[in-house]
One Martini backbone bead per residue (centre of mass of N, CA, C, O) as a GRO file, in nm:
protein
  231
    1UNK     BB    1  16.445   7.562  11.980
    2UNK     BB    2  16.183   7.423  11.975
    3UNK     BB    3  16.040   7.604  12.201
    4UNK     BB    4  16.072   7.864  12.022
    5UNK     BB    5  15.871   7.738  11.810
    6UNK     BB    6  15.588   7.688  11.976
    7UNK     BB    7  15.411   7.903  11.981
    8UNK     BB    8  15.416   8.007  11.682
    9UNK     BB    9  15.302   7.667  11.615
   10UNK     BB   10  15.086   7.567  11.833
   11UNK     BB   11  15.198   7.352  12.023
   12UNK     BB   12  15.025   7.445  12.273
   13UNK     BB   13  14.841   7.411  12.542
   14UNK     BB   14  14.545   7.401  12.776
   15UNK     BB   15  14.451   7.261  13.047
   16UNK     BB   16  14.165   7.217  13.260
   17UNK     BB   17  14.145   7.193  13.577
   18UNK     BB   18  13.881   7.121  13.806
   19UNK     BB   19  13.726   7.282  14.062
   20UNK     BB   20  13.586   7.198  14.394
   21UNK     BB   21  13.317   7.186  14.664
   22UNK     BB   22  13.302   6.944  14.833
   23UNK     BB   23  12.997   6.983  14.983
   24UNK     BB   24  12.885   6.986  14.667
   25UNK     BB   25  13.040   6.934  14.410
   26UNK     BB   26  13.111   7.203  14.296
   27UNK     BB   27  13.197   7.387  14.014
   28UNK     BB   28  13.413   7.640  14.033
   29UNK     BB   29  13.668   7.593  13.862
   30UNK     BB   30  14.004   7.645  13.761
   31UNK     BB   31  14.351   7.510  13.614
   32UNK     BB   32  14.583   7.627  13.413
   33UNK     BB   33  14.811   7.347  13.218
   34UNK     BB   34  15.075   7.297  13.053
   35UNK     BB   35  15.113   7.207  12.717
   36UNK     BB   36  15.328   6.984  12.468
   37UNK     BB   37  15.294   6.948  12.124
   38UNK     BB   38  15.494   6.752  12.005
   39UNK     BB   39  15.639   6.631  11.694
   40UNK     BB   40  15.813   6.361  11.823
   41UNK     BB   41  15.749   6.330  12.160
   42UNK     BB   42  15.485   6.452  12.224
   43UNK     BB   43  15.344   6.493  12.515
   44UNK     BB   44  15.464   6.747  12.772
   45UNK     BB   45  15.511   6.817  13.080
   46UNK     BB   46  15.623   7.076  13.236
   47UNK     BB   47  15.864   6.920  13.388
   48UNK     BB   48  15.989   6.924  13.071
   49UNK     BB   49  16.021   7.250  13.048
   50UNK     BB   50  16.027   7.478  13.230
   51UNK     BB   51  16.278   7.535  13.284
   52UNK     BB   52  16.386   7.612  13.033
   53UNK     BB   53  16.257   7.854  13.019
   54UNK     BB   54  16.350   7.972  13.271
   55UNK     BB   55  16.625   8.027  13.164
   56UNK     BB   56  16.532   8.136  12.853
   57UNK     BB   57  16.296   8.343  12.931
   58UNK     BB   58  16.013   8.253  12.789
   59UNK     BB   59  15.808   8.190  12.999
   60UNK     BB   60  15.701   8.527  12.943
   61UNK     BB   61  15.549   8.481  12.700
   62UNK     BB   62  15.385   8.224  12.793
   63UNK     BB   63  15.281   8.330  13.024
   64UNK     BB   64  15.095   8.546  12.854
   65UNK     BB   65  14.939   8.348  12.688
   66UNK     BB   66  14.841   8.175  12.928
   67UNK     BB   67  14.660   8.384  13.021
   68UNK     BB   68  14.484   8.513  12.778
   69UNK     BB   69  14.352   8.222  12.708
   70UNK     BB   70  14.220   8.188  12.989
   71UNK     BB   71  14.057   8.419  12.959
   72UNK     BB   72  13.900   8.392  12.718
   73UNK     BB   73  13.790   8.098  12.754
   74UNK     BB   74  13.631   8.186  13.077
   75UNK     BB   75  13.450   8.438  12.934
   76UNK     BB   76  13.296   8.219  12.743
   77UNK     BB   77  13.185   8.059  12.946
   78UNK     BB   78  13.021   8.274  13.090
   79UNK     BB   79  12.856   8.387  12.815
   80UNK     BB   80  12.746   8.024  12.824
   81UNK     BB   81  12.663   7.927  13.092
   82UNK     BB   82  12.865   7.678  13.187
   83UNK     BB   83  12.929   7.867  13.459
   84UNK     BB   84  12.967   8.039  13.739
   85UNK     BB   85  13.008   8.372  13.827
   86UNK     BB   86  13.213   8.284  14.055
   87UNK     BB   87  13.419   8.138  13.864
   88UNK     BB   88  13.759   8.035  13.864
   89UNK     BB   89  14.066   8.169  13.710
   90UNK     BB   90  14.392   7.947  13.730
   91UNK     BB   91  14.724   8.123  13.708
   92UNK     BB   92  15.022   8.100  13.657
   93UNK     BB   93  15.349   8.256  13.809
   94UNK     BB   94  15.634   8.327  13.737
   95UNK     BB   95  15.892   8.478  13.875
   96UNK     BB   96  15.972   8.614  13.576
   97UNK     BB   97  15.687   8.753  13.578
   98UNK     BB   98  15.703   8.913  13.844
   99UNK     BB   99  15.935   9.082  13.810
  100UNK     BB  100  15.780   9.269  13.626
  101UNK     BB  101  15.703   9.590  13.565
  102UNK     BB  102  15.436   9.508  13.398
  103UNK     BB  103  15.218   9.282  13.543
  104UNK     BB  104  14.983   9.425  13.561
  105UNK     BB  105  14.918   9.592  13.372
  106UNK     BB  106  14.896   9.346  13.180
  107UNK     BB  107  14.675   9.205  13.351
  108UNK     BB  108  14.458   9.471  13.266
  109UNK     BB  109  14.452   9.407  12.980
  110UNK     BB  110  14.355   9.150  12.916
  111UNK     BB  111  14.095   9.195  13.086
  112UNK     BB  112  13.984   9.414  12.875
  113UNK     BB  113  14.015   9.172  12.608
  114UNK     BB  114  13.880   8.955  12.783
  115UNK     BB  115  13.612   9.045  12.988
  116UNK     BB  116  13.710   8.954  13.245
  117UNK     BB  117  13.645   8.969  13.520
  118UNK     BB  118  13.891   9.007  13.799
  119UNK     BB  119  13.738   8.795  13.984
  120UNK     BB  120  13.781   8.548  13.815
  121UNK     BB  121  14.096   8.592  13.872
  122UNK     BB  122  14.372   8.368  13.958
  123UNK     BB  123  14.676   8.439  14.110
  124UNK     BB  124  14.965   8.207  14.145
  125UNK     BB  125  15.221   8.167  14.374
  126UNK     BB  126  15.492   8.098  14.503
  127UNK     BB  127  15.683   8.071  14.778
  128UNK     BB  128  15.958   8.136  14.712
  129UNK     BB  129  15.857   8.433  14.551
  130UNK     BB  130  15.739   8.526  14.831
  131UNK     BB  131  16.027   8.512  14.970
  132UNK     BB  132  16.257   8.706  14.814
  133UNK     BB  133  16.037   8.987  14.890
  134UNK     BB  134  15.801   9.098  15.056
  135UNK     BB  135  15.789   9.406  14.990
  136UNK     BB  136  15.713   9.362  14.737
  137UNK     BB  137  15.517   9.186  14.718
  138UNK     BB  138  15.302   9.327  14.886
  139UNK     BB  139  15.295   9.552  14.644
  140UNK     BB  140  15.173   9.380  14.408
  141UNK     BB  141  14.938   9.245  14.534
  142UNK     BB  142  14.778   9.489  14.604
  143UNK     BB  143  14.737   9.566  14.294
  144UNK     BB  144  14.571   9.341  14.258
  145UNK     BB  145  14.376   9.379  14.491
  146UNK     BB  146  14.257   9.640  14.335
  147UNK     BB  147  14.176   9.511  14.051
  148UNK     BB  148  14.012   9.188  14.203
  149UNK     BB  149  14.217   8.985  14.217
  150UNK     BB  150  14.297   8.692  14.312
  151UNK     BB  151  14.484   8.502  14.567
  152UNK     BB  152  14.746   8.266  14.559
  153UNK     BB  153  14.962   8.000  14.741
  154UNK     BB  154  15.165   7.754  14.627
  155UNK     BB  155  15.350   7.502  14.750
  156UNK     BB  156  15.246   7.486  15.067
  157UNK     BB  157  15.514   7.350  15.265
  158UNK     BB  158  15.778   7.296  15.062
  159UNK     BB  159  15.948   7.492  15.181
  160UNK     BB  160  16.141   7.757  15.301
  161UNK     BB  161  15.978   7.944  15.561
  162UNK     BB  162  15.787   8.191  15.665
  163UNK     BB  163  15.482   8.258  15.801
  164UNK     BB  164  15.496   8.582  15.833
  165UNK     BB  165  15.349   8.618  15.570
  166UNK     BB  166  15.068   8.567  15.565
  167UNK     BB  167  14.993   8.833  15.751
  168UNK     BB  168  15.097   9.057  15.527
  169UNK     BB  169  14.985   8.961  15.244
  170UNK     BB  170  14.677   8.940  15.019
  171UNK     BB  171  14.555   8.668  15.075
  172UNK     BB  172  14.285   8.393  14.948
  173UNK     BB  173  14.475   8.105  14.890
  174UNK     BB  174  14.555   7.775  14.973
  175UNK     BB  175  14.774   7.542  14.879
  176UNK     BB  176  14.775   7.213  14.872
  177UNK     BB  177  14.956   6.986  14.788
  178UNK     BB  178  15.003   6.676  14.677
  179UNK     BB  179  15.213   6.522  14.846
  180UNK     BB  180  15.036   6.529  15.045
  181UNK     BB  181  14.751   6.423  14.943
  182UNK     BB  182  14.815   6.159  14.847
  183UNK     BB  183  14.847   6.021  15.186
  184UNK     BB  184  14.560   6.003  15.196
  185UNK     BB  185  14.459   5.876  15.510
  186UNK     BB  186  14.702   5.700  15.555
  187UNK     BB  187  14.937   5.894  15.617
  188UNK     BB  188  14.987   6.060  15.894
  189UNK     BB  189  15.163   6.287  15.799
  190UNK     BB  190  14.995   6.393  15.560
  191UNK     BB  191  14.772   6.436  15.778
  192UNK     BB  192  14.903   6.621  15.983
  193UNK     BB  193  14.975   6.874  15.764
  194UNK     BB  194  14.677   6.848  15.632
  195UNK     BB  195  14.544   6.985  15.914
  196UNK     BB  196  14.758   7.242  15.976
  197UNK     BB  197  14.686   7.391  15.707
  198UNK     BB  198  14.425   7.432  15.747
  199UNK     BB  199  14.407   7.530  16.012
  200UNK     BB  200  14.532   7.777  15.958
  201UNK     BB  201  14.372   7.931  15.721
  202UNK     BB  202  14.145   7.945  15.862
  203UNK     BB  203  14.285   8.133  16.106
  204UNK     BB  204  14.295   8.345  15.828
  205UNK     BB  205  14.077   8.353  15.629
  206UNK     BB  206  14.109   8.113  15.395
  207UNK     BB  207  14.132   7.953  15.143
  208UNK     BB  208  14.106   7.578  15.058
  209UNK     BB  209  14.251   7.371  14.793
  210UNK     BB  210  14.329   7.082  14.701
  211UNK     BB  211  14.541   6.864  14.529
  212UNK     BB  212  14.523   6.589  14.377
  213UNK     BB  213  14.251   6.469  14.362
  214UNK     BB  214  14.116   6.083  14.325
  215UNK     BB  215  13.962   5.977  14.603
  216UNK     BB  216  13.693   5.949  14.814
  217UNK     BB  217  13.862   5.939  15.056
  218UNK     BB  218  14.000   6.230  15.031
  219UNK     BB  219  13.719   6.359  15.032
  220UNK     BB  220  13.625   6.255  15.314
  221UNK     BB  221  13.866   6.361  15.493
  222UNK     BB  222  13.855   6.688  15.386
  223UNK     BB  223  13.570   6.732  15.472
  224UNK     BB  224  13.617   6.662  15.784
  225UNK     BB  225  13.806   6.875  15.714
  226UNK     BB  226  13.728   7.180  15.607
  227UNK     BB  227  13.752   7.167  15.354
  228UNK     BB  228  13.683   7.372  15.025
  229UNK     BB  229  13.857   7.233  14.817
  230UNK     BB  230  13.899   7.041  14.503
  231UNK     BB  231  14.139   6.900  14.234
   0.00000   0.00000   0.00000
């Protein structure tokens, strides 16, 4: 019931977090994060509210919302040359917006409406998202990218999946995933995946992201194994 109300009242906020170039710290784009502030709980991380959303259907509604917010944001930073014309707006699709008959259509018109140029955004889909149906997948990420849209593929490396939608696919993007990326440079393990990660997407012509970077050791790893970016 507070979620139901949380739209309506302005309780949702959106967070920027900033994605940066390694090779030369520029700051390349952002990725849009859902917070919930909340009237007695306080500020709330979408991993406590999420779930919610998606039983109860919210979701989609939050989710069109948290599109257009961060477009209209977006090209407003654009309009200000506060980022570069080449900086990407990174926004979460949950699998029941995918679901979603006419959400190209509706990613159409946002752009439209919030004047953002569609090379400006990025729409990140999980990997179970990807591999529920490839073909559908397929057809709809393919309008997407003729739309001008980016595609990232979120969480990559998490789930139980086949590697051969990689190169079915019209992807743009892999993100590694935090997880893994928080262990490096000490833990073996995630130095081995988070290596493997990047070499696969390299020879696949993918741009690579790590997420959850925090210590200057992890920028350092990356930089050497030529990570491209790092958030």
């Amino acid at each position: 019931s507070d979620l139901r109300k949380a739209l309506e009242n302005e309780e949702l906020i959106i967070h920027y977090q900033p994605q940066y170039r390694l090779s030369d710290n520029k700051l390349v784009g952002f990725e849009a994060l859902l917070r919930w502030k909340h009237p007695e709980k306080g500020m709330m991380p979408p991993v406590d509210f999420i779930d919610i959303a998606e039983d109860s259907g919210l979701i989609v509604p939050i989710g069109q919302w948290v599109l257009s917010m961060s477009c209209y944001q977006m090209n407003q930073w654009l309009e200000q040359k506060l980022v570069s014309r080449k900086a990407v707006m990174s926004v979460n699709i949950s699998a029941k917006q995918f679901d979603m008959k006419h959400l190209v259509d509706d990613v159409r018109s946002i752009l439209t409406e919030s004047g953002l140029p569609p090379e400006n955004l990025e729409l990140e889909i999980t990997e179970s998202t990807v591999m529920r149906s490839i073909d559908n997948t397929k057809s709809i990420l393919k309008k997407f990218r003729n739309l001008g849209v980016k595609l990232a593929v979120d969480d990559f490396g998490t789930g139980y999946s086949s590697l051969s939608y990689l190169k079915l696919l019209p992807i743009t993007k892999l993100k590694i995933d935090k997880s893994f990326v928080t262990g490096i440079p000490k833990d073996k393990d995630d130095v081995a995946i988070t290596q493997a990660v990047i070499g696969l997407g390299k020879s696949l012509s993918f741009e690579i992201i790590a997420e959850g970077v925090e210590t200057q050791k992890q920028v350092d790893f990356l930089c050497e194994e030529s990570c491209d970016l790092g958030q």
